[in-house]
PDB file of N, CA, C and O in Angstrom:
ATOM      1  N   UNK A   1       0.844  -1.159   0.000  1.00  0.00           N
ATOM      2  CA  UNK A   1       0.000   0.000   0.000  1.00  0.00           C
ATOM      3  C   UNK A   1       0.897   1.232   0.000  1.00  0.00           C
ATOM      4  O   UNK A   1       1.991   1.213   0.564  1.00  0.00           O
ATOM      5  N   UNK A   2       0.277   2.647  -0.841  1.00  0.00           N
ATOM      6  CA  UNK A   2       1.412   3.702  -0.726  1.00  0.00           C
ATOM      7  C   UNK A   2       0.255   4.825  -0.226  1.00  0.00           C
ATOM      8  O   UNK A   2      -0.946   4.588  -0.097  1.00  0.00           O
ATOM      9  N   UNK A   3       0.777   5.813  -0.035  1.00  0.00           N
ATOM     10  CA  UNK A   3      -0.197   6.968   0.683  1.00  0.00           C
ATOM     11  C   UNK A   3       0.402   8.072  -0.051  1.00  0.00           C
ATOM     12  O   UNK A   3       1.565   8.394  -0.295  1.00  0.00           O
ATOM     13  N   UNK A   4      -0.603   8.496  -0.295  1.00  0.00           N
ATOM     14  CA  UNK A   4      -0.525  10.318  -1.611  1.00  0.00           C
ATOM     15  C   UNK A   4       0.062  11.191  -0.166  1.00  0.00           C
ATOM     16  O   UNK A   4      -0.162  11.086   1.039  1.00  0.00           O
ATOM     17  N   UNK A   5       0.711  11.867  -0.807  1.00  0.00           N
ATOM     18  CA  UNK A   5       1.218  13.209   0.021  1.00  0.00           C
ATOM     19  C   UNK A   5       0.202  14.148   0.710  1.00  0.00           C
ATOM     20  O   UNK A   5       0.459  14.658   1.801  1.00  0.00           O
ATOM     21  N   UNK A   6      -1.209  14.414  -0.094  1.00  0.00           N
ATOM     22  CA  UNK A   6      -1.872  14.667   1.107  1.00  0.00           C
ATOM     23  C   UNK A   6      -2.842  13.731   2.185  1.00  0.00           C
ATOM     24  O   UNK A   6      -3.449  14.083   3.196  1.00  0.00           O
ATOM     25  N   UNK A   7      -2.750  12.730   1.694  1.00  0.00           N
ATOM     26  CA  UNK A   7      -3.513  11.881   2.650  1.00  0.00           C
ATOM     27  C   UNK A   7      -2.311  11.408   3.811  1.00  0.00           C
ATOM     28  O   UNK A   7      -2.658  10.729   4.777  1.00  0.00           O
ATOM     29  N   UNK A   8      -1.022  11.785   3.647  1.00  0.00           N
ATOM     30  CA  UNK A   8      -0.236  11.650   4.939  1.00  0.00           C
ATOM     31  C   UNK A   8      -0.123  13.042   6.136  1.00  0.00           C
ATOM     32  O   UNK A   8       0.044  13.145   7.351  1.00  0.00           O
ATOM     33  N   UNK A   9      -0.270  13.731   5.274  1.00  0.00           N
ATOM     34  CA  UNK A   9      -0.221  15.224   5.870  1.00  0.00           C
ATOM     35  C   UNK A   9      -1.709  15.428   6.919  1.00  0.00           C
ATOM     36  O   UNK A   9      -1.811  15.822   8.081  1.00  0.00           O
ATOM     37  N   UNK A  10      -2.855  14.917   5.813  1.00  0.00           N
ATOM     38  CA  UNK A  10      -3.934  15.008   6.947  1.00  0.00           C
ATOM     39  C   UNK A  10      -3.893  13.985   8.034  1.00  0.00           C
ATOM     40  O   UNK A  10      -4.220  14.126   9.212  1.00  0.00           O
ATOM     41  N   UNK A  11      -3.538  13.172   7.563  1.00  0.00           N
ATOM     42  CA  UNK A  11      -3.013  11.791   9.071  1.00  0.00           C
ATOM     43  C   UNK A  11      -1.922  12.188   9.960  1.00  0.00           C
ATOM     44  O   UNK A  11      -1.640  11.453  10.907  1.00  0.00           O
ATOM     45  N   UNK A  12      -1.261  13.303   9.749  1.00  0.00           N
ATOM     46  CA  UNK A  12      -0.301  13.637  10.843  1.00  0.00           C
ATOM     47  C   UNK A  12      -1.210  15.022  11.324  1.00  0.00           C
ATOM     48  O   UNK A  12      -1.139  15.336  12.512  1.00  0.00           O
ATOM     49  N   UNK A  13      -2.033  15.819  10.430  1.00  0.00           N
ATOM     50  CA  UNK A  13      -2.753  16.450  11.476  1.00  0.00           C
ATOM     51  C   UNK A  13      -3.610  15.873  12.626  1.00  0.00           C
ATOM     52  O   UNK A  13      -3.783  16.198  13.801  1.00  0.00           O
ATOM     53  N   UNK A  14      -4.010  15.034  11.943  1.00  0.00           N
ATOM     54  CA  UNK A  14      -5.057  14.462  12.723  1.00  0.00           C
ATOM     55  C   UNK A  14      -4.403  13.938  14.207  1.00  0.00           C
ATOM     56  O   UNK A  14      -5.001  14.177  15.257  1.00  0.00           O
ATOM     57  N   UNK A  15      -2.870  13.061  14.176  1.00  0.00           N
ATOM     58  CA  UNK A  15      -2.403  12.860  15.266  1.00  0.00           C
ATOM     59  C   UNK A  15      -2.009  14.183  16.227  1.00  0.00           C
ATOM     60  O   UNK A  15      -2.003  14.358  17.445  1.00  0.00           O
ATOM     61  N   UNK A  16      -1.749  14.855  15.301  1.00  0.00           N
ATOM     62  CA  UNK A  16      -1.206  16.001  15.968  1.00  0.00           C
ATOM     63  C   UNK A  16      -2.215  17.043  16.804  1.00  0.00           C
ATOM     64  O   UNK A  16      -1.883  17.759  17.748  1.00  0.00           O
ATOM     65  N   UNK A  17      -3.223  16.956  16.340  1.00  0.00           N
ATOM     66  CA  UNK A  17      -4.382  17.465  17.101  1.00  0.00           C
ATOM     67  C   UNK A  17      -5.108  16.511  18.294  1.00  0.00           C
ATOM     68  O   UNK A  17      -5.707  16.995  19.254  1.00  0.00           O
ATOM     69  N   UNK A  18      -4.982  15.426  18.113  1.00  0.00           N
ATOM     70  CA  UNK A  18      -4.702  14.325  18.885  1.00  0.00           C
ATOM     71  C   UNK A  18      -3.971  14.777  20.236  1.00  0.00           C
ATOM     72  O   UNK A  18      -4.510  15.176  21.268  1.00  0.00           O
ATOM     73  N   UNK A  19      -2.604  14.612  19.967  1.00  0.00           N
ATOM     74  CA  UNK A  19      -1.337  14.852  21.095  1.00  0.00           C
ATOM     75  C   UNK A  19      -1.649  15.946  21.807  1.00  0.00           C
ATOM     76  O   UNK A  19      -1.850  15.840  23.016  1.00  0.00           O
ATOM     77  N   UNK A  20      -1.767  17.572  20.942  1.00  0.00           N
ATOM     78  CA  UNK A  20      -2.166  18.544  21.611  1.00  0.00           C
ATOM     79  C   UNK A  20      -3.624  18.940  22.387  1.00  0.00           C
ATOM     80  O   UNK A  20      -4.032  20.025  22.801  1.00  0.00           O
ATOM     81  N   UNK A  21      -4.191  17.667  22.402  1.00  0.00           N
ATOM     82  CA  UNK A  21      -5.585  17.847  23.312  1.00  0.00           C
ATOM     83  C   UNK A  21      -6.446  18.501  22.708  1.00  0.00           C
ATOM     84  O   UNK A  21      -7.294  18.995  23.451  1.00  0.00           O
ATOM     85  N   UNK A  22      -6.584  18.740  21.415  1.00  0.00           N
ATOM     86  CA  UNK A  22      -7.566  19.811  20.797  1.00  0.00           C
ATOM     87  C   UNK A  22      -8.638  18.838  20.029  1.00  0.00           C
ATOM     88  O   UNK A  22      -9.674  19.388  19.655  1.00  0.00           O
ATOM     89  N   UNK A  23      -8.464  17.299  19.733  1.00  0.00           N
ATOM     90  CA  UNK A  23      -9.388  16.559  19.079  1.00  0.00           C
ATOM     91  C   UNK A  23     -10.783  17.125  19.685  1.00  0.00           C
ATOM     92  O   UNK A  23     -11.558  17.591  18.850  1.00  0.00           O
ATOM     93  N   UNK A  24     -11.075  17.135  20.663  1.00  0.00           N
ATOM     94  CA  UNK A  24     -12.930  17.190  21.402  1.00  0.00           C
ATOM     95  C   UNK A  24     -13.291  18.227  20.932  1.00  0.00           C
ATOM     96  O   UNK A  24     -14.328  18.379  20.286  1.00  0.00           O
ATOM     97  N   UNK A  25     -12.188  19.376  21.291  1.00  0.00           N
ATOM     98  CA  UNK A  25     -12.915  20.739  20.425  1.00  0.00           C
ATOM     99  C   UNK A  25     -12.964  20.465  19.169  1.00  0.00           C
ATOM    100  O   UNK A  25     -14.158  20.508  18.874  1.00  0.00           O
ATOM    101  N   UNK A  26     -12.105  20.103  17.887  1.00  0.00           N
ATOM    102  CA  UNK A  26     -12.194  20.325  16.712  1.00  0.00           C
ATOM    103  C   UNK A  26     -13.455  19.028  16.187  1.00  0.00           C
ATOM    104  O   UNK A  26     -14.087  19.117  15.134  1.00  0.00           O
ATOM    105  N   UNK A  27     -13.592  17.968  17.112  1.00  0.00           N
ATOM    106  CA  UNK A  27     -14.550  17.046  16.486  1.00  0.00           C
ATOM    107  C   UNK A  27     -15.870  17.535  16.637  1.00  0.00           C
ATOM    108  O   UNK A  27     -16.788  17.055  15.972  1.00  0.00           O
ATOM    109  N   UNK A  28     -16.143  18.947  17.898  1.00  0.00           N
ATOM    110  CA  UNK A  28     -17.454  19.388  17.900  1.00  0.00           C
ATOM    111  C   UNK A  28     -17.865  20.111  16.719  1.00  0.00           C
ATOM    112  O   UNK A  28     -19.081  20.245  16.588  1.00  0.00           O
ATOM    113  N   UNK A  29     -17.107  20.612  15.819  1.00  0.00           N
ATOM    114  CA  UNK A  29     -16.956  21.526  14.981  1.00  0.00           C
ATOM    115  C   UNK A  29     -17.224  20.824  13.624  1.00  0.00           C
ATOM    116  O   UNK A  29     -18.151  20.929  12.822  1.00  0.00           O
ATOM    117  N   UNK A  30     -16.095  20.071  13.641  1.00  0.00           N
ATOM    118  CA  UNK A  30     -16.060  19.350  11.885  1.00  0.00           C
ATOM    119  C   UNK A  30     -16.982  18.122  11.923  1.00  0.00           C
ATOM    120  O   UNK A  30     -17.041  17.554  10.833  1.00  0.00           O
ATOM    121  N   UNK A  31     -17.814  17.494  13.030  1.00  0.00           N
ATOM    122  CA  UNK A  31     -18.111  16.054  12.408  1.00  0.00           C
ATOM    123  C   UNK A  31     -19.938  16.286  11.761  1.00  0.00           C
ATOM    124  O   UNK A  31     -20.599  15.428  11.176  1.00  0.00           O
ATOM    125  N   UNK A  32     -20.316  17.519  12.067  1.00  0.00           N
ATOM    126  CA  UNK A  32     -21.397  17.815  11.048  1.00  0.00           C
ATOM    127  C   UNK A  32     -21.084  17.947   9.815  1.00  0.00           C
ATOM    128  O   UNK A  32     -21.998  17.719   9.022  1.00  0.00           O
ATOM    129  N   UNK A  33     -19.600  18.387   9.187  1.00  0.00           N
ATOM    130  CA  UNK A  33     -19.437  18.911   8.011  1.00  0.00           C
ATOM    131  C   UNK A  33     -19.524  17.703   6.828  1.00  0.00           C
ATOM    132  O   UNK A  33     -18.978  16.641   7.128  1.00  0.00           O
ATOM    133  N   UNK A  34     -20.221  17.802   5.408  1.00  0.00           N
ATOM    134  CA  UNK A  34     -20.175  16.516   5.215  1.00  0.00           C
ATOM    135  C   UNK A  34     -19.022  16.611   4.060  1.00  0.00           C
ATOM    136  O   UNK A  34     -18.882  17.565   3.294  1.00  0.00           O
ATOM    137  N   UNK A  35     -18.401  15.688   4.085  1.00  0.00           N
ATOM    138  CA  UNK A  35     -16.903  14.716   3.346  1.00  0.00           C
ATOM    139  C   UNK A  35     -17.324  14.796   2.063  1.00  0.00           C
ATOM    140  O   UNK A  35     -18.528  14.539   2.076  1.00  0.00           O
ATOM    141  N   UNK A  36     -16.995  14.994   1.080  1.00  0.00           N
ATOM    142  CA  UNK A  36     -16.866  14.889   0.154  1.00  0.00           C
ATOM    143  C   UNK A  36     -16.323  13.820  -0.723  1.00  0.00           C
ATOM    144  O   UNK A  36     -15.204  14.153  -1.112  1.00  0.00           O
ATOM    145  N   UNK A  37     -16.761  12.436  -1.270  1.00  0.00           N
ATOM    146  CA  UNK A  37     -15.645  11.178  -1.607  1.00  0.00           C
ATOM    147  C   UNK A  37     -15.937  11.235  -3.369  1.00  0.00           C
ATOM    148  O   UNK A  37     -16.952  11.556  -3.988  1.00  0.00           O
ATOM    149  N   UNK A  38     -15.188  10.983  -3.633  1.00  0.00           N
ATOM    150  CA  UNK A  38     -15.101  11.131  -5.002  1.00  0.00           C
ATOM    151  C   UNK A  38     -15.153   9.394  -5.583  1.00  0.00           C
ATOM    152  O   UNK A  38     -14.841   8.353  -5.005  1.00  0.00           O
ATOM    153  N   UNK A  39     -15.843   9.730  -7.360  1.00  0.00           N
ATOM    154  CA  UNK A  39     -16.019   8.284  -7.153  1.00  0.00           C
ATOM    155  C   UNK A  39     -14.903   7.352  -7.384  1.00  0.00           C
ATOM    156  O   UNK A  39     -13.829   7.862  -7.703  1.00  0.00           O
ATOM    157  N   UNK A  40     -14.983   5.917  -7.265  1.00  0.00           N
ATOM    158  CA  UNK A  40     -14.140   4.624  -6.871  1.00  0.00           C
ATOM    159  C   UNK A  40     -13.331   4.552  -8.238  1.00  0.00           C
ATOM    160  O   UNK A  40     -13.889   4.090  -9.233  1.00  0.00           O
ATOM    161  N   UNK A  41     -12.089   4.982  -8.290  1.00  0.00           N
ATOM    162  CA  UNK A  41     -11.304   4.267  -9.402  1.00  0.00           C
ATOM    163  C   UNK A  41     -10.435   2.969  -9.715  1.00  0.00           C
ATOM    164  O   UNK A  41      -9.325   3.404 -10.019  1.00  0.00           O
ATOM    165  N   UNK A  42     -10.423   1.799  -9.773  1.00  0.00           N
ATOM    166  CA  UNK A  42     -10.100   0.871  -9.160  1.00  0.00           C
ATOM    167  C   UNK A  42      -8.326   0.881  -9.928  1.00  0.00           C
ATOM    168  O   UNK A  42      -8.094   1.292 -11.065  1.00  0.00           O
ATOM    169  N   UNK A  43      -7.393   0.389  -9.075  1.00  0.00           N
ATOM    170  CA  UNK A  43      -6.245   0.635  -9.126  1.00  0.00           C
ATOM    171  C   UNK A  43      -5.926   0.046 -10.983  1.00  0.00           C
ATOM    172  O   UNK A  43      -6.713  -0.551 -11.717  1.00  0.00           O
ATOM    173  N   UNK A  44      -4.884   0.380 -11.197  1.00  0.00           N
ATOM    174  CA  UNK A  44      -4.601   0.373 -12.382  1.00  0.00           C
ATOM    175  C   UNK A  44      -3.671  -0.870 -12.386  1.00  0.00           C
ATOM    176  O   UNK A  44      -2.955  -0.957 -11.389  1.00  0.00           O
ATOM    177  N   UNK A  45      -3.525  -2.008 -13.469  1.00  0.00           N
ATOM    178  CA  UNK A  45      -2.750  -2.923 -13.379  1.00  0.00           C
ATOM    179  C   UNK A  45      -1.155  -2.953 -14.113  1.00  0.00           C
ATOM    180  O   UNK A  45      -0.625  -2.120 -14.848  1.00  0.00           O
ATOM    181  N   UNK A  46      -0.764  -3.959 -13.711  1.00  0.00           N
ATOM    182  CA  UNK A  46       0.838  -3.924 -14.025  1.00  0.00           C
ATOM    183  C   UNK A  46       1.073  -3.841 -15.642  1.00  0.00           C
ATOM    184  O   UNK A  46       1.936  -3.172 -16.211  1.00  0.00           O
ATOM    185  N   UNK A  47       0.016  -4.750 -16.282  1.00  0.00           N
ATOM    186  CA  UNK A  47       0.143  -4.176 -18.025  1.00  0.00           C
ATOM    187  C   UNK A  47      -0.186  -2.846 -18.177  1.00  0.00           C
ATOM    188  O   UNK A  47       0.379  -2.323 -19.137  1.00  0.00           O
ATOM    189  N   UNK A  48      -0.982  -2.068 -17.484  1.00  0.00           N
ATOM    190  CA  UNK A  48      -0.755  -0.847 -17.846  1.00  0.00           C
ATOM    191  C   UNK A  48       0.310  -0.059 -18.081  1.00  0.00           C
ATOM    192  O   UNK A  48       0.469   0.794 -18.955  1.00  0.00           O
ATOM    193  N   UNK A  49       1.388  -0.607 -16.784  1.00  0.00           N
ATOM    194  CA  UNK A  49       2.344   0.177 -17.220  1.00  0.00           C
ATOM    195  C   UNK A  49       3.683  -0.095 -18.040  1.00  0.00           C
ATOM    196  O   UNK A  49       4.687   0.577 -18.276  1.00  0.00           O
ATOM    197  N   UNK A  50       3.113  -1.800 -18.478  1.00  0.00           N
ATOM    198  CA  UNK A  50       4.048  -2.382 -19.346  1.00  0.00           C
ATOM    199  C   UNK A  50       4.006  -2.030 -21.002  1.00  0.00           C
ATOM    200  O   UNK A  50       4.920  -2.146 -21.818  1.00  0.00           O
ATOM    201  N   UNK A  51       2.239  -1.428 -21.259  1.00  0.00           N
ATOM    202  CA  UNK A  51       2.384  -0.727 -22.647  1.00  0.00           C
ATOM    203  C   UNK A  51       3.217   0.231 -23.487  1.00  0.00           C
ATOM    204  O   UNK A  51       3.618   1.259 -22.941  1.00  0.00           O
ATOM    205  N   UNK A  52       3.458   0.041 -24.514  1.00  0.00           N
ATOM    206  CA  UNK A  52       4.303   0.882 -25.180  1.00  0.00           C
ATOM    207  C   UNK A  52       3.442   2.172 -25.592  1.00  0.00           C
ATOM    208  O   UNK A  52       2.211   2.154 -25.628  1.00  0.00           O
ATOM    209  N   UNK A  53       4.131   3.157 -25.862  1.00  0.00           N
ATOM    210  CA  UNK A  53       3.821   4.758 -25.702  1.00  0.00           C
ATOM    211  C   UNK A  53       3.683   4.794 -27.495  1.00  0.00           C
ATOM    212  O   UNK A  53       4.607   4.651 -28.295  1.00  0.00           O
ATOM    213  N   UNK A  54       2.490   4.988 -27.740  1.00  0.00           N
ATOM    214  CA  UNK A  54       1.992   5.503 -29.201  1.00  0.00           C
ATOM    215  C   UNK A  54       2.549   6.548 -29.426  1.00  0.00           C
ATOM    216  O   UNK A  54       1.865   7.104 -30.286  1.00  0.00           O
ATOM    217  N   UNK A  55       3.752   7.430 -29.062  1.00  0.00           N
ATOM    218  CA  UNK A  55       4.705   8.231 -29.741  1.00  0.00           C
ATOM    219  C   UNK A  55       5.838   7.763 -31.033  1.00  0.00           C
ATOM    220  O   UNK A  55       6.300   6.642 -31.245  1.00  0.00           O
ATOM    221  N   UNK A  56       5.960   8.394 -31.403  1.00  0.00           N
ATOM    222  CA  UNK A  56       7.133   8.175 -32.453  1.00  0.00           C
ATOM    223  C   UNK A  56       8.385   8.309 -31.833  1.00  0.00           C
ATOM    224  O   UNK A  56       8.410   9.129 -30.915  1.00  0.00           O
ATOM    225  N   UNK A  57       9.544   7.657 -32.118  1.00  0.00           N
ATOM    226  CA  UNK A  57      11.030   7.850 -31.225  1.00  0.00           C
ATOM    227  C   UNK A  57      11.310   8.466 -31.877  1.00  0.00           C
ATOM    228  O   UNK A  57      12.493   8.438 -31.538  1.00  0.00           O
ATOM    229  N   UNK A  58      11.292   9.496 -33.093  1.00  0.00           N
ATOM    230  CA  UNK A  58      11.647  10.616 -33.755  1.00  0.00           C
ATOM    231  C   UNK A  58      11.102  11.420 -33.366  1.00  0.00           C
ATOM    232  O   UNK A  58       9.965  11.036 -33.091  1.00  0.00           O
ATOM    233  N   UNK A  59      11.294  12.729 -33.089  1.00  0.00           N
ATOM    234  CA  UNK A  59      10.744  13.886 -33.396  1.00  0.00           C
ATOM    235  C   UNK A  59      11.073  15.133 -33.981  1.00  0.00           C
ATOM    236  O   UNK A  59      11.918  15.935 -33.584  1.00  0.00           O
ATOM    237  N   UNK A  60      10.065  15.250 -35.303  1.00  0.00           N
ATOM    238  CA  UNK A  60      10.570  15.852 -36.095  1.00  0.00           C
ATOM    239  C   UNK A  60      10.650  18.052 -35.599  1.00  0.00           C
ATOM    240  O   UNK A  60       9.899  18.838 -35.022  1.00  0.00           O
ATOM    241  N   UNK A  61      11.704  18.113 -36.126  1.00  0.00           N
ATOM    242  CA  UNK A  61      11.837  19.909 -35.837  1.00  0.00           C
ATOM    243  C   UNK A  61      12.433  20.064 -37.014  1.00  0.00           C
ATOM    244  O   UNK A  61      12.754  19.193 -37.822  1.00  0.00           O
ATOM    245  N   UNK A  62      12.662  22.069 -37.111  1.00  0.00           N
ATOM    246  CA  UNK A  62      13.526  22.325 -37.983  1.00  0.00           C
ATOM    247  C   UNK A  62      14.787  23.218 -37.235  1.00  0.00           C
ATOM    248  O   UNK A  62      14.550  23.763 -36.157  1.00  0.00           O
ATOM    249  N   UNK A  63      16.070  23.331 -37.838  1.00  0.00           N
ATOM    250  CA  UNK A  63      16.901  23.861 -37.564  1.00  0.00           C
ATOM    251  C   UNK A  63      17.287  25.432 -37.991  1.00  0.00           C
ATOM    252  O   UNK A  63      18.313  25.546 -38.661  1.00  0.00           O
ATOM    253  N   UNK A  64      16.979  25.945 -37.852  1.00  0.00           N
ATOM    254  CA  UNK A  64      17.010  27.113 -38.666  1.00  0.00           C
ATOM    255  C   UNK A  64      18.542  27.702 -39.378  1.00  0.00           C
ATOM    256  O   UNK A  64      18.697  28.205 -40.491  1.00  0.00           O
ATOM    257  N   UNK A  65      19.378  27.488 -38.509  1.00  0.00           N
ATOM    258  CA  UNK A  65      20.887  27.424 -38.640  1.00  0.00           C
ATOM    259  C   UNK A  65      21.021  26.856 -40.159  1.00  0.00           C
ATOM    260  O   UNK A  65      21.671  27.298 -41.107  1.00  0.00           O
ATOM    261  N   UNK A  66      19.739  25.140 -39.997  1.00  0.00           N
ATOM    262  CA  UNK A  66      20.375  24.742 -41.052  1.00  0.00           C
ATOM    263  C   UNK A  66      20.347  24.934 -42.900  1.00  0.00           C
ATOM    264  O   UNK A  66      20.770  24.275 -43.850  1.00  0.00           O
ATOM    265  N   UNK A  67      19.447  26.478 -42.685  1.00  0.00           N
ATOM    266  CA  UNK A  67      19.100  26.802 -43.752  1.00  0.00           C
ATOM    267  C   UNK A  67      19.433  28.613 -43.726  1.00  0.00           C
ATOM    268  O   UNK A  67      19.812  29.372 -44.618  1.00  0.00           O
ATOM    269  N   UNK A  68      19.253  28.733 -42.959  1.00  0.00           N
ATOM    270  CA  UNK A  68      19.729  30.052 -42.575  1.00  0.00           C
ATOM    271  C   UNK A  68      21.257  30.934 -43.705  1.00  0.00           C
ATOM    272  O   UNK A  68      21.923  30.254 -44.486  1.00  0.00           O
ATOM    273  N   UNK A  69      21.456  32.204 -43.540  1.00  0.00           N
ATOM    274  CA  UNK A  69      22.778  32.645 -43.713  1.00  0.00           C
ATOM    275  C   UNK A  69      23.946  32.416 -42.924  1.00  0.00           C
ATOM    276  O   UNK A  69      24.781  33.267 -42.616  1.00  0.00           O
ATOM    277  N   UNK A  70      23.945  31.132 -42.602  1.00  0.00           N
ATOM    278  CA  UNK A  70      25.389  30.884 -41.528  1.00  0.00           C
ATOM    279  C   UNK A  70      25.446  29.073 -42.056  1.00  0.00           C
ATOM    280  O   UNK A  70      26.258  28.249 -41.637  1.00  0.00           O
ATOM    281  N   UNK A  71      24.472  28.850 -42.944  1.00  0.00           N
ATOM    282  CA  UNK A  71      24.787  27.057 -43.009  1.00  0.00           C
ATOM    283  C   UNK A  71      26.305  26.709 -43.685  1.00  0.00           C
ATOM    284  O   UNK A  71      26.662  25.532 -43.656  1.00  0.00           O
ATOM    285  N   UNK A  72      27.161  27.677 -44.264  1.00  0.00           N
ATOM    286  CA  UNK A  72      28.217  27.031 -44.436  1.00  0.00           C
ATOM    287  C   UNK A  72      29.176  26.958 -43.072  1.00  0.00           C
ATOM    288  O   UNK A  72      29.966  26.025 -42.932  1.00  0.00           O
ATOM    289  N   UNK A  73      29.064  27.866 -42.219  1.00  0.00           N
ATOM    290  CA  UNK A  73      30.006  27.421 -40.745  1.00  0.00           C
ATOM    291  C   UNK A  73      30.072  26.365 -40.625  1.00  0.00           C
ATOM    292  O   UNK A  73      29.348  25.503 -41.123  1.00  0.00           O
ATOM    293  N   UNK A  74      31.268  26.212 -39.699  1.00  0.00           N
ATOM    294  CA  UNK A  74      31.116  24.536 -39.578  1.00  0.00           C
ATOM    295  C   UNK A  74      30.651  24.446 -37.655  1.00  0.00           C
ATOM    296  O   UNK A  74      30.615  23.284 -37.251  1.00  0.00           O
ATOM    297  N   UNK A  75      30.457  25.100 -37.004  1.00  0.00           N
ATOM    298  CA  UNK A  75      29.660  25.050 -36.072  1.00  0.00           C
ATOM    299  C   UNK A  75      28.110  24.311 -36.579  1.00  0.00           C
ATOM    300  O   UNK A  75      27.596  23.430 -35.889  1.00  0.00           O
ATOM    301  N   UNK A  76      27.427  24.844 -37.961  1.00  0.00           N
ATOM    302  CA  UNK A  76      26.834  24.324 -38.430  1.00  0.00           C
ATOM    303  C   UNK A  76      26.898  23.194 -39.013  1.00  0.00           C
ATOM    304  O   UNK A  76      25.878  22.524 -39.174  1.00  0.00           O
ATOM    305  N   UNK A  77      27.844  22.870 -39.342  1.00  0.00           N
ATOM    306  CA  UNK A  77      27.934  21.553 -40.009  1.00  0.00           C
ATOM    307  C   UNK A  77      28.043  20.539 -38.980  1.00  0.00           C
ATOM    308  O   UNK A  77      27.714  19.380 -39.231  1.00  0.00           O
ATOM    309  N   UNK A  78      28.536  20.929 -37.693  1.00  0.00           N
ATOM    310  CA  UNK A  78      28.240  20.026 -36.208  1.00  0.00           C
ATOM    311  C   UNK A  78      27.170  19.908 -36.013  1.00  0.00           C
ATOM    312  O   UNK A  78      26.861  18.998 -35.243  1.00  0.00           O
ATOM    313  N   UNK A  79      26.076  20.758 -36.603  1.00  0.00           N
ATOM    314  CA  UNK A  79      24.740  20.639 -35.841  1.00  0.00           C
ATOM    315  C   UNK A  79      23.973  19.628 -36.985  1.00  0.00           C
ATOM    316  O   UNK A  79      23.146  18.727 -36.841  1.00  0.00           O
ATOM    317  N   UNK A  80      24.447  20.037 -37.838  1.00  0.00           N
ATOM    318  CA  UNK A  80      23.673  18.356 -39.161  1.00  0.00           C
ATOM    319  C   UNK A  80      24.096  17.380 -39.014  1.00  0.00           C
ATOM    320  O   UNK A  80      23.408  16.361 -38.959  1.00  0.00           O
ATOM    321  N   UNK A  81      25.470  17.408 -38.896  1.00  0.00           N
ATOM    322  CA  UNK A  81      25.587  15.868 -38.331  1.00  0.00           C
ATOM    323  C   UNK A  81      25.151  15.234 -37.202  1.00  0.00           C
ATOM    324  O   UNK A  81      24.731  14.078 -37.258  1.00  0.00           O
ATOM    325  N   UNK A  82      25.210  15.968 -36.001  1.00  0.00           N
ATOM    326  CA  UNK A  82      24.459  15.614 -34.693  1.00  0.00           C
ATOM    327  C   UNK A  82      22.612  15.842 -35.322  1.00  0.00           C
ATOM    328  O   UNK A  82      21.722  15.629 -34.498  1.00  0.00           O
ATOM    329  N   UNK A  83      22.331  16.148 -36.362  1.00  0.00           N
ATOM    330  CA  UNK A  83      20.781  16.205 -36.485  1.00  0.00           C
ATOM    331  C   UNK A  83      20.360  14.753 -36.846  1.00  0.00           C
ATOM    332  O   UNK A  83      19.370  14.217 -36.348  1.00  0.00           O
ATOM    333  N   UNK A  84      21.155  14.175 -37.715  1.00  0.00           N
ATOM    334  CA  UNK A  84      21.185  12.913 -38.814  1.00  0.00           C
ATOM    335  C   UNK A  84      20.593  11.819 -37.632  1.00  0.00           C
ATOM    336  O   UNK A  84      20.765  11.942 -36.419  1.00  0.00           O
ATOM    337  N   UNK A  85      19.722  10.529 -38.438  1.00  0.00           N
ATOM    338  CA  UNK A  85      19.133   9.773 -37.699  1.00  0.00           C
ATOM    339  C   UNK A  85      19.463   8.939 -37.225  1.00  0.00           C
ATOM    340  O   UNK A  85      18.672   8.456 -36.414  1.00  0.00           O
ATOM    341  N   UNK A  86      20.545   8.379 -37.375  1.00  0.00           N
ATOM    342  CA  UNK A  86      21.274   6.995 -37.029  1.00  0.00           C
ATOM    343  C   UNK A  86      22.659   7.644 -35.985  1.00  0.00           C
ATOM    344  O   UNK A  86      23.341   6.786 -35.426  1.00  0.00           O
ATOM    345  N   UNK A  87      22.916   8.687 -35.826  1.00  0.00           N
ATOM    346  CA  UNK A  87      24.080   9.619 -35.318  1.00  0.00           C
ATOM    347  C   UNK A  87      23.912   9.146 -34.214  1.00  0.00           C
ATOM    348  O   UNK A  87      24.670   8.188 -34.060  1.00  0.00           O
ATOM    349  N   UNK A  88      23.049   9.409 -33.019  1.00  0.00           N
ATOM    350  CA  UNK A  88      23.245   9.294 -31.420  1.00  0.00           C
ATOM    351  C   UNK A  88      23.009   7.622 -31.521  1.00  0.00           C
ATOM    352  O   UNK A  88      23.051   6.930 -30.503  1.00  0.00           O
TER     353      UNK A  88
END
């Protein structure tokens, strides 16, 4: 079992109002208020997170450099070759 960051935070208020003797007062107060539960999502399974991602491992951009008034530099010519698909 794991616990969301605010469902630990309200469990340490709750002790903590606890320790400091203030539960009787604060339960006269809040236990009319009504809770709000949202509906039941049932946990998600381990193939879920074994699916592969409908993205492409390319993604296409443009370089502007590489068309630009500076494409003969060779600072530029580092950047086409590091652009090329099989490179990294």
């Amino acid at each position: 079992m794991s616990w969301s960051k605010p469902g630990v935070l309200a469990l340490l208020k709750i002790k903590e109002t606890i320790l400091n003797g203030e539960w009787d007062k604060w339960w006269e107060t809040e236990r009319e208020r009504n809770i709000k539960v949202g509906k039941y999502k049932p946990p998600l399974s381990a193939s879920y997170f074994k699916k592969e991602a409908d993205i492409s491992p390319l993604i296409e951009v443009s370089l502007p450099a590489l068309s630009g008034p500076d494409q003969g530099k060779p600072w530029v010519g580092v950047l086409r070759k590091l652009s090329q698909v099989g490179y990294y």
